[in-house]
C-alpha positions as a Markdown table, in Angstrom:
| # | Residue | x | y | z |
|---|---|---|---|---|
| 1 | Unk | -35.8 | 4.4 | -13.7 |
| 2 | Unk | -32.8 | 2.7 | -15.1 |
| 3 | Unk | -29.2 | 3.5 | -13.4 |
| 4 | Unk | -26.5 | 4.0 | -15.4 |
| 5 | Unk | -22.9 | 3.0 | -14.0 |
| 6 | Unk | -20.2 | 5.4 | -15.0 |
| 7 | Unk | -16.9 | 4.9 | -15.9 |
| 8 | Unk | -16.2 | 6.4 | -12.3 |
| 9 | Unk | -18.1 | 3.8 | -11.1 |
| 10 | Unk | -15.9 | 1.0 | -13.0 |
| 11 | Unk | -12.9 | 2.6 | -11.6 |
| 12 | Unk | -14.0 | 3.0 | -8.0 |
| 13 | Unk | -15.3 | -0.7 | -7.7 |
| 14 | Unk | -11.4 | -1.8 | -9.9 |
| 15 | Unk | -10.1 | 0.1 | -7.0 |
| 16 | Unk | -11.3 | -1.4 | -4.3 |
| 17 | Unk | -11.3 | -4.8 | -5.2 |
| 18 | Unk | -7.7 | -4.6 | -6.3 |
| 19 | Unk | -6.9 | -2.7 | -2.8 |
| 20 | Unk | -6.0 | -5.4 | -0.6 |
| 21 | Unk | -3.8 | -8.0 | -3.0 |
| 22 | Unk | -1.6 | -4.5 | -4.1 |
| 23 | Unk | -0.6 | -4.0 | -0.6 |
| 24 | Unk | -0.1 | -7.7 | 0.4 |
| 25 | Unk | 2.3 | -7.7 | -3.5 |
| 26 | Unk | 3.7 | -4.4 | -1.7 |
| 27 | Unk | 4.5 | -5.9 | 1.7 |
| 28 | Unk | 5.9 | -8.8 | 0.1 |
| 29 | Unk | 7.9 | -7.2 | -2.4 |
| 30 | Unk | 9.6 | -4.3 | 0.5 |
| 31 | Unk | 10.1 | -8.0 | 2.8 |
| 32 | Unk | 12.2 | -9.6 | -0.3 |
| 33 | Unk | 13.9 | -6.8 | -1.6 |
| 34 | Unk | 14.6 | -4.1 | 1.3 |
| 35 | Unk | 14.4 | -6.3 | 4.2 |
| 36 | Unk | 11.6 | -5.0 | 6.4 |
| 37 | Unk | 8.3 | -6.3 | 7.6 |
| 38 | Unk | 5.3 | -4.4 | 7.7 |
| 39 | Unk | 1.8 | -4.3 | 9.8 |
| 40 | Unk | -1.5 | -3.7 | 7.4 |
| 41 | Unk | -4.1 | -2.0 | 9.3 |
| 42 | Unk | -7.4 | -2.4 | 7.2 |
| 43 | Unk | -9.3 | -0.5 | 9.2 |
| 44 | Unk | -7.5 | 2.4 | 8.9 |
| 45 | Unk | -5.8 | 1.6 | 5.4 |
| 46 | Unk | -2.4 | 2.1 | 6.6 |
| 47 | Unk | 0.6 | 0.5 | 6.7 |
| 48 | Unk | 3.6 | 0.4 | 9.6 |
| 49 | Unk | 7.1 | -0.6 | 8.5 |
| 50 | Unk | 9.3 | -2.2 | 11.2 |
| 51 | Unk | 12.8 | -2.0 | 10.6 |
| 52 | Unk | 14.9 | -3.7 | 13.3 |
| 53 | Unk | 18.6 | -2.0 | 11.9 |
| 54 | Unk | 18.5 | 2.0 | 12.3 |
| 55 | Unk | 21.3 | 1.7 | 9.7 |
| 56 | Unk | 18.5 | 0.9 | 7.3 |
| 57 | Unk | 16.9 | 4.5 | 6.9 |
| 58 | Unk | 17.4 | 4.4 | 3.4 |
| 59 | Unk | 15.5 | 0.9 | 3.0 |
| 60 | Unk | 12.9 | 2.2 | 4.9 |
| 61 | Unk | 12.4 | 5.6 | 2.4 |
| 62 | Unk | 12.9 | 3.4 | -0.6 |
| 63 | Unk | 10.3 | 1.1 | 0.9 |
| 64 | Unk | 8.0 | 3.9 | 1.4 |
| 65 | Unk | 8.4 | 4.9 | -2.4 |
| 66 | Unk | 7.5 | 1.7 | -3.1 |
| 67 | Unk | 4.0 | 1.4 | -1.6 |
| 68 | Unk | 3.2 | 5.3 | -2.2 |
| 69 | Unk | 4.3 | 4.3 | -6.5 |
| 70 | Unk | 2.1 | 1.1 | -5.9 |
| 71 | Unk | -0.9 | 2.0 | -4.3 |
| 72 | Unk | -1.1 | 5.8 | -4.2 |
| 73 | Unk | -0.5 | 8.3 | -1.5 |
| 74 | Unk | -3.7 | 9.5 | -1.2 |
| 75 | Unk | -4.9 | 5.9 | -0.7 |
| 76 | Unk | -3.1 | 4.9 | 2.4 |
| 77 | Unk | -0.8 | 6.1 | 5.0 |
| 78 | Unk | 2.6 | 5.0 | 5.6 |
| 79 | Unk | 4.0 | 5.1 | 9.5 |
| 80 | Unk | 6.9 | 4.3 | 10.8 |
């Protein structure tokens, strides 16, 4: 019986190798440009962003965009 691998199959495998350097580009990229650090729990595949300065609300939503653009919203979770 041969098995045949799908293009699904290709995209889920692309996926999932490609998982953890996007978020590690993502936390580096919100660090440089918006100032804020971030926690990645694998486990869990979600991310915390720690903002020190409650002033920086707006870095923190843009920051948010970012990853959500990035990786995909239904592909990890995002708390604050």
């Amino acid at each position: 019986m041969e098995t045949k691998i799908t293009e699904n199959d290709i995209k889920l495998i692309k996926h999932l190798v490609d998982y953890e350097p996007k978020v590690i580009k993502c936390q580096k990229y919100i660090k440089e440009n918006f100032n804020i650090d971030s926690i990645f729990d694998e486990e869990n595949l979600s991310i915390r962003l720690i903002c020190n300065n409650i002033n920086e609300s707006l870095n923190l939503l843009a920051a948010k965009e970012y990853i959500l653009n990035e990786i995909g919203e239904e592909n990890i979770t995002i708390n604050f």
